[in-house]
N, C-alpha and C positions, 0 to 999 in steps of 0.2 A: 380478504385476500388469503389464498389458504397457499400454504409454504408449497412450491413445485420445483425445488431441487434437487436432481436426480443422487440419489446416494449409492446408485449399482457400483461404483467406481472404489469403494469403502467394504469389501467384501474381505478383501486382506487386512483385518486389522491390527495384526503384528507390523503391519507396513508402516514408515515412519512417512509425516505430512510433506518432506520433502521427496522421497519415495515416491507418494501418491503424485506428485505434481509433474513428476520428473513421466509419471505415465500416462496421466493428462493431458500432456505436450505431445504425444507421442499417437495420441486416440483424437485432439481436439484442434481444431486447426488456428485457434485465437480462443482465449480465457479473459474475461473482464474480470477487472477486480475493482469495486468499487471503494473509492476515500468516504472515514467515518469520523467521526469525530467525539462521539462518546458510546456507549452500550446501548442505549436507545437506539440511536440513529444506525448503529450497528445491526439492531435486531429488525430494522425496518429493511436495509438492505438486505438482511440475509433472508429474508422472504420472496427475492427476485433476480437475487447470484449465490452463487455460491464460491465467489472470492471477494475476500474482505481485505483491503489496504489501510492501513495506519499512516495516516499521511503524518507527517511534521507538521505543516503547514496547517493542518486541522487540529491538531492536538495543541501545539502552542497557540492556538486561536483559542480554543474550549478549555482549556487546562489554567492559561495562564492569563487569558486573553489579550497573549504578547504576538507580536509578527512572529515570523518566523527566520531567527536568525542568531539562534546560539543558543537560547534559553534552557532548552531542553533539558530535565538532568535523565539518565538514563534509569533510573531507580523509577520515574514515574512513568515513564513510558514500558518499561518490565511490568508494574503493578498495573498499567491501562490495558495491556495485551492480554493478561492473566483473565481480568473482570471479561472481556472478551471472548475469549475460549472457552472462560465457564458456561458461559451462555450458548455460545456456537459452538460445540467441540466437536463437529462435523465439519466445518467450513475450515478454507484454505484462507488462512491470515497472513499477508506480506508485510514487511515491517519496515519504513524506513528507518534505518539509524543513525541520519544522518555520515557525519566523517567518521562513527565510533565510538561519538562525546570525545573527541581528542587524542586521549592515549591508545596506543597499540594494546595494550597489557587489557585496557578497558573493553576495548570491542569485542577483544576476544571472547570475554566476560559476556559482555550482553548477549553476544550470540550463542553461547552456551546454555546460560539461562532462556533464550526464548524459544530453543529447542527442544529442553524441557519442557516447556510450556507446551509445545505444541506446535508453534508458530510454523508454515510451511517456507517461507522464506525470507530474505532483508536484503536491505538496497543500500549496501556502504559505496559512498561516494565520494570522490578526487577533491572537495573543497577543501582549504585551508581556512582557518580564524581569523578577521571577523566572516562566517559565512552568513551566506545571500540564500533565500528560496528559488529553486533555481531557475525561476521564471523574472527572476528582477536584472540588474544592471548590476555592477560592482563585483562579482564576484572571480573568488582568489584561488588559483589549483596551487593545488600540493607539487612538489619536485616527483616526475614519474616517477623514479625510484622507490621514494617514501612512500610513497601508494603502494608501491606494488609490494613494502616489504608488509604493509600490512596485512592488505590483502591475502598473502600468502599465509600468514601466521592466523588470520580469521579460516584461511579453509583447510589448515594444519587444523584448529583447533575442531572445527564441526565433524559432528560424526555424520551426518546425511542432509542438514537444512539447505535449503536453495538458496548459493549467492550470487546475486546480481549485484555485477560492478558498475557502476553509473560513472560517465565524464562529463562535467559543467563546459568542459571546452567548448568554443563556439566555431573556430576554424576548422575547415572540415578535414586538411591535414592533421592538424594536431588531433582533431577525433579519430580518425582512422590510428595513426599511431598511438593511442592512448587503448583504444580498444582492441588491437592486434595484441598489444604486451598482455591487455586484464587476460584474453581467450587466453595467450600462451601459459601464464602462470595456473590456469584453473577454472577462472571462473564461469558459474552454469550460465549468466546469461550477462547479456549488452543494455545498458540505458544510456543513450546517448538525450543531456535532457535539454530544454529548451532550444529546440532545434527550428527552425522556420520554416522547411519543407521537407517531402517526402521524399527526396532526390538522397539526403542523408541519409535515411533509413535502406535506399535503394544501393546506394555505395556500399552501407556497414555491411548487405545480405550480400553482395559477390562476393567480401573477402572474410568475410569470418562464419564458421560453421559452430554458432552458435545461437540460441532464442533469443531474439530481440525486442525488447521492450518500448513501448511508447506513453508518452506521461502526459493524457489528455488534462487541461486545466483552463478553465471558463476565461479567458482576459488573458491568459498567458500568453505565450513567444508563439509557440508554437502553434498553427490554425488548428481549429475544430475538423475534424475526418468521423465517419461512418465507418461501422468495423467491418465493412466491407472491401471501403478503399485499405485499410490496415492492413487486411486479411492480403491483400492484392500487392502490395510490395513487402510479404513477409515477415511481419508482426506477428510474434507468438501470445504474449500477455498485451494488455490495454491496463493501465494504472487511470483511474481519475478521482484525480487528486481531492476536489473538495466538493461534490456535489449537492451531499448533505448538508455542508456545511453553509454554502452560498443560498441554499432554498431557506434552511432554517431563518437568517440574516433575512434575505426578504420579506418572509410570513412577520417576521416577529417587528420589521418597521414595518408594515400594512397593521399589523393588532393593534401596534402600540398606536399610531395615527388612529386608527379608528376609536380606538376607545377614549383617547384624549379628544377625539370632534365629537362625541356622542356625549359627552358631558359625566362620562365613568359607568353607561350604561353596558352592562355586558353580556353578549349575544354568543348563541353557542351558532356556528355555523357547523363545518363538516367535522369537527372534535367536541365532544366532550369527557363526561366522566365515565358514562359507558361504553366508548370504541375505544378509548384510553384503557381503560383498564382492561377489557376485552383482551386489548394486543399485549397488555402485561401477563394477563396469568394464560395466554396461548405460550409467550416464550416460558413459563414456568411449566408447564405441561410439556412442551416439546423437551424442554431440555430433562424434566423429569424421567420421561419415554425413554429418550435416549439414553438414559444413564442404565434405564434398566433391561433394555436392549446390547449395551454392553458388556453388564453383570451375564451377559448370559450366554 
């Protein structure tokens, strides 16, 4: 598979990756970003998008091999986004960060750092502690307020990264008022997440003049839609959430099944040590290239 992401878009390279995406929106009528869950599976995606998501949900699966529901520390997920960027540092990386890790003072922090880094955008979100993945049951919003003073002091603190404010609400009043206040304080875009039809997404695009996001996830709340229906009531970005992640989990109980009925016989089917490796020193090469396409 030979990498076909268009880089014309990258010609400004004083331009900061939230910049670039803020013109993306602007030239592209929907952007997919696919969920990764480590640098490999990173490097696999980025050979067929060119936007990469940092799901929560996928990183406390790979990271910790915990659910997804507090673990996090933000120190790991800075140092997961970095190894990332190094590799991709053409591609558009959105970062869930979750509520902030907690503190106000903290978010801000992260989002500083991942700006640096590169990162084109993050998805600070309305839960309170214990939080939920926001495709499960149980979960706690913040006091609007408390949001919004965060929120505000995160887009005080960034100098150009793209913030998408996400609401776990599930009523579709309290979505609409939750996502009228995120637009009015600042923020660049709307995730309203585990939503169950497109009739919400069709509400949040009459009243708010903002990019709307939607959080595709295999078994989640929300159905499965074509980025066509998306495209069709207004969806700017498409998030999905774990796709690498859920493929890897099947291959890897079909391996393990197979090799424990074959008696520890081991067969190479469509991987081994040379398409492996192959796709290893291709991202060394590319990323080499690029490095020296920038030196220049």
């Amino acid at each position: 598979m030979v990498n076909t992401t268009d880089y014309s878009t990258f010609n400004n390279m004083d331009a900061t990756f939230g910049s670039r995406l803020r013109n993306e929106l602007m030239v592209r009528d929907i952007i997919p970003f696919i969920g990764v869950y480590d640098v490999f599976s990173a490097s696999i995606a980025a050979r067929y998008y060119d936007g990469i998501f940092i799901s929560g949900f996928g990183f406390a699966a790979s990271y910790y091999g915990l659910p997804d529901i507090g673990f996090i520390s933000w120190s790991d997920i800075v140092a997961f986004v970095q190894r990332v960027k190094t590799l991709l540092p053409q591609h558009y990386i959105i970062v869930d960060i979750d509520d902030g890790y907690v503190d106000t003072e903290v978010a801000c922090h992260v989002v500083h750092l991942l700006e640096n880094i590169g990162a084109a955008g993050v998805i600070l979100e309305d839960q309170k502690r214990p939080r939920r993945c926001g495709h499960v049951d149980g979960k706690l919003l913040m006091d609007l307020d408390d949001y919004l003073e965060k929120l505000k002091k995160v887009l005080a603190t960034r100098q150009d990264i793209f913030v998408v404010a996400r609401t776990d609400a599930s009523d579709i009043d309290e979505i609409v008022r939750r996502t009228k206040a995120f637009a009015e304080v600042g923020a660049d875009a709307i995730l309203a997440d585990g939503i169950k039809d497109l009739e919400v997404i069709k509400t949040l695009k009459s009243k708010l003049d903002k990019p709307l996001l939607f959080n595709q996830i295999a078994g989640g709340k929300s159905p499965a839609y074509g980025l066509q229906d998306l495209r069709e009531v207004g969806v700017s970005i498409v998030n999905y959430s774990t796709p690498c992640l859920f493929a890897a989990q099947a291959a890897l109980e079909e391996e393990m099944q197979r090799l424990k009925d074959s008696d520890g016989w081991l067969q190479k089917k469509n991987v081994g040590v040379p398409e492996c490796t192959a796709l290893l020193h291709e991202n060394l090469a590319n990323r080499n290239a690029l490095k020296l396409k920038l030196n220049h």
